[in-house]
Structures are given as C-alpha cells and as structure tokens.
N, C-alpha and C positions, 0 to 999 in steps of 0.2 A: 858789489859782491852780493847784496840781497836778491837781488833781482833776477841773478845768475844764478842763486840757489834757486830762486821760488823757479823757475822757467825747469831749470834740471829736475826738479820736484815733480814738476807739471810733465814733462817730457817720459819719465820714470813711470809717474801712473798712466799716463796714455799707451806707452810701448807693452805694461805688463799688465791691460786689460786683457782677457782672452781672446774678442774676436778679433781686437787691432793686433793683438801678438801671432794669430791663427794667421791673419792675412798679408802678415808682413813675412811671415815661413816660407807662404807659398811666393810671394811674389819674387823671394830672393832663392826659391829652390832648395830651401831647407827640406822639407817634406817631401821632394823626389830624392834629394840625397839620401833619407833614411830610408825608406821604402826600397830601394837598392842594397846599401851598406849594410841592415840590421840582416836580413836574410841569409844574403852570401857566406858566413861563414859559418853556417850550421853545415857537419859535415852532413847529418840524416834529415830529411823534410818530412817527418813524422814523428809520431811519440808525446810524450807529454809536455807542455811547457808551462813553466811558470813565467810571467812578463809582471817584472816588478815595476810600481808605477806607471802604468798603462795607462793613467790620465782618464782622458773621454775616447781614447780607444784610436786613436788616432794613426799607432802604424799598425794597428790588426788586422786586416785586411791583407798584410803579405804572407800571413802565417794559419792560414784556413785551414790549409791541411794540416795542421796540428790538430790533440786536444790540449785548446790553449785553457788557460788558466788567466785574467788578469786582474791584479790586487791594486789598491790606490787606497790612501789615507782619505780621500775626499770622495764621499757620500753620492755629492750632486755629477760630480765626474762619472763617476761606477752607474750609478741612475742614467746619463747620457748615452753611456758605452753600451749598455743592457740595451735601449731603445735602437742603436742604429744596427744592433747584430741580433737584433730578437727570432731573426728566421734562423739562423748558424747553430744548433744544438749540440753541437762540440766548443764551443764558445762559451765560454763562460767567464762572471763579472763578478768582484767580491771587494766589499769593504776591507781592509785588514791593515794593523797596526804591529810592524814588524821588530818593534821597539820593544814590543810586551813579550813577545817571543815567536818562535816558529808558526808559518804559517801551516804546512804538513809535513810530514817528517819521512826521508827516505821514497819519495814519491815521483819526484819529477825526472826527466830525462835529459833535461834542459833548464837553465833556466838562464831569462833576459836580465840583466840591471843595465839598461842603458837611457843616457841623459837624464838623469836624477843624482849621481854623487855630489855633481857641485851643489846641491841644495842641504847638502848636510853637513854638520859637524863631524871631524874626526872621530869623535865617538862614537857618533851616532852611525856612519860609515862601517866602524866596525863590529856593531854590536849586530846591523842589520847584514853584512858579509857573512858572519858568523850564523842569523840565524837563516839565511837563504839557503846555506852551504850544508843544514840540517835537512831543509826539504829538498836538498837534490838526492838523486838516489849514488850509490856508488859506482864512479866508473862513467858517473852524468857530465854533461858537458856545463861550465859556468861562463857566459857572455857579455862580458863588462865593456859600456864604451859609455865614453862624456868627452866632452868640450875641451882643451887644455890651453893653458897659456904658454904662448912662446914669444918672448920679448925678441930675441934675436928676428922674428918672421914676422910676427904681424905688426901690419899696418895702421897706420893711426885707426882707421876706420874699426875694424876689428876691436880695436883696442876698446872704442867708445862701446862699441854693440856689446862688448863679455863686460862694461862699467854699467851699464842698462841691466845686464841681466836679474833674473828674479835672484838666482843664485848666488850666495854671498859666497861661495866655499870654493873659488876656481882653482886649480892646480895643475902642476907641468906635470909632465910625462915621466920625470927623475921621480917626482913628489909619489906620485901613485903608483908605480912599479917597489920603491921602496915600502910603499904601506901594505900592500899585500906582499910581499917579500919576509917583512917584517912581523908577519902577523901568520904566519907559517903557510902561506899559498904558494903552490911550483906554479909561475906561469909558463907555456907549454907553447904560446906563440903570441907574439906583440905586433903591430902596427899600425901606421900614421892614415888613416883616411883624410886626404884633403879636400876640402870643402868647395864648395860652387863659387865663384867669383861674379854673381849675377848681380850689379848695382850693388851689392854690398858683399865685403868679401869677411862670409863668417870663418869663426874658429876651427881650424882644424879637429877631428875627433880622435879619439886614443881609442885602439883595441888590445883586450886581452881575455887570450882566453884561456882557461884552469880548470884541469880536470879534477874531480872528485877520487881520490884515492881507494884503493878497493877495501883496504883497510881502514878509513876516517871513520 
C-alpha cells in the first residue's frame, strides 16, 4: 500500500509538470480538440473578449481576430503569453485576481471561462461567475466549458486521467446546469462535446452558453 501511494504520488507530480502535461495534450489531441471547440460557438468573430484563465496563452491563437483580453492568477504564465504574442497589438495579457473583484465592468462582448471550473471551489465558482458577469457588457455572450464526470460513460481509463488531474473540483453536467440555474443564470444552449479517443480517451466537455440580460 505504500509503495502504491509513493508511485501514485510520483506519477501525480510527473503528469501535472507543465511540459510533461503540455506534451501529453498534444499527443492525445487535447489541444486540436480545443482549438476547434472553443471558437465554434461564438456566434460573432469579432469584438471584445475576455479569456478567463488563459494560462500561457495556449488557445489564443484561434481568437486573433478578436480584441482579446487574457487574465490568469499566475504571473509567470501572463509573462510567457505576453512573449509568444508580442507582435498581436490587439492582444493583450494581464495578471488579475478575480476573487478580489471585477476585472472591467460592462466591457466585454464576450467572455471565455473554459477548463478552469474544475479548479475551483463552489464558492469560489461563484463569486468568480459573478464577477465575470460584471465585465460582460449587456446582451454579451458568456462561454463556459470544463471537463465533466460521467460514471455511466467513461472508461476506466478516463476515469484514472480526471483522478491525475490538477483539478480537485470535477463535476457532472446535472451538478453545473444546476449551479448556474441556481444562482440566477438562463442558460440559453447546452452541449456534450465529445473528446478525441487518441491512445487515451479524455473527458468529455460541457458547453453553456448565457446571455447577459439587457437589464442585469
């Protein structure tokens, strides 16, 4: 039983170094899948966006023709994204901590939350819902997609890859339709993106998306 932890332990920090994580994305087609999926369901490919969690800038590059906007709690990520888009002067990189409160208020025309919920606590879920939904402007579109669990569907494999993950906060697709439901969001269109089954067959992703009310 020790051994099996210490190896799990070992396996845990090896999969959630960045460039072993970065490389195992690509190999399993994680990174074409998004680069697809996030795009497609903006109905306008202009305007402003906010990309919550943008990391080191990793799906920016589908979203050029925006003026994007992208926010991350980490420093050295926002510093990496700024270097690999330093020619894009619609492009923009920013530190911001959406916990403390809005990032711009009534601004965006868009805005991204995707694969970043299962990282957070329900609170923290919806204090950050909350203040996203402050910088959208009214009548803006809001773009929510993560990972879900579905015992019924997946696969051992899967199973082990969403127990890996960084993310402690995984949730099914009843779980999240009710938290914005609940927390006074009309979603306005939901759906299952199915994942690549390339040597590893990842988690399915949830979409929803919720317009900003003219009166909010």
């Amino acid at each position: 039983m020790i051994l099996s932890k210490i190896i799990t332990d070992l396996f845990k920090r090896l999969v959630n170094f960045p460039p072993v994580w970065n490389t195992l994305q690509y190999l399993v087609g994680a990174n074409n899948f998004k680069y697809q999926m996030y795009p497609s369901v903006f109905s306008a490919k202009n305007g402003r966006l906010l990309d919550f969690g943008c990391s080191c800038g990793n799906s920016t590059s589908v979203f050029l023709d925006f003026d994007y906007t992208g926010i991350d709690i980490d420093p050295e990520a926002i510093e990496a994204a700024k270097r690999k888009f330093k020619n894009y002067p619609q492009i923009k990189f920013l530190v911001a901590d959406l916990i403390t409160g809005p990032f711009q208020t009534n601004f965006f025309d868009h805005i991204l939350f995707a694969g970043t919920a299962h990282h957070l606590k329900t609170a923290e879920l919806e204090l950050i819902t909350k203040n996203l939904f402050l910088s959208l402007k009214p009548g803006g579109e809001f773009h929510f997609f993560d990972p879900i669990i579905q015992n019924d569907k997946d696969n051992l494999i899967t199973k082990l890859f969403l127990r890996f993950d960084q993310g402690k906060n995984m949730r099914s697709r009843e779980v999240l339709e009710q938290f914005f439901r609940s927390n006074g969001y009309d979603i306005i269109e939901t759906k299952i993106f199915k994942s690549p089954n390339r040597l590893i067959k990842l988690p399915d992703f949830l979409y929803l998306k919720i317009n900003k009310k003219r009166d909010d």
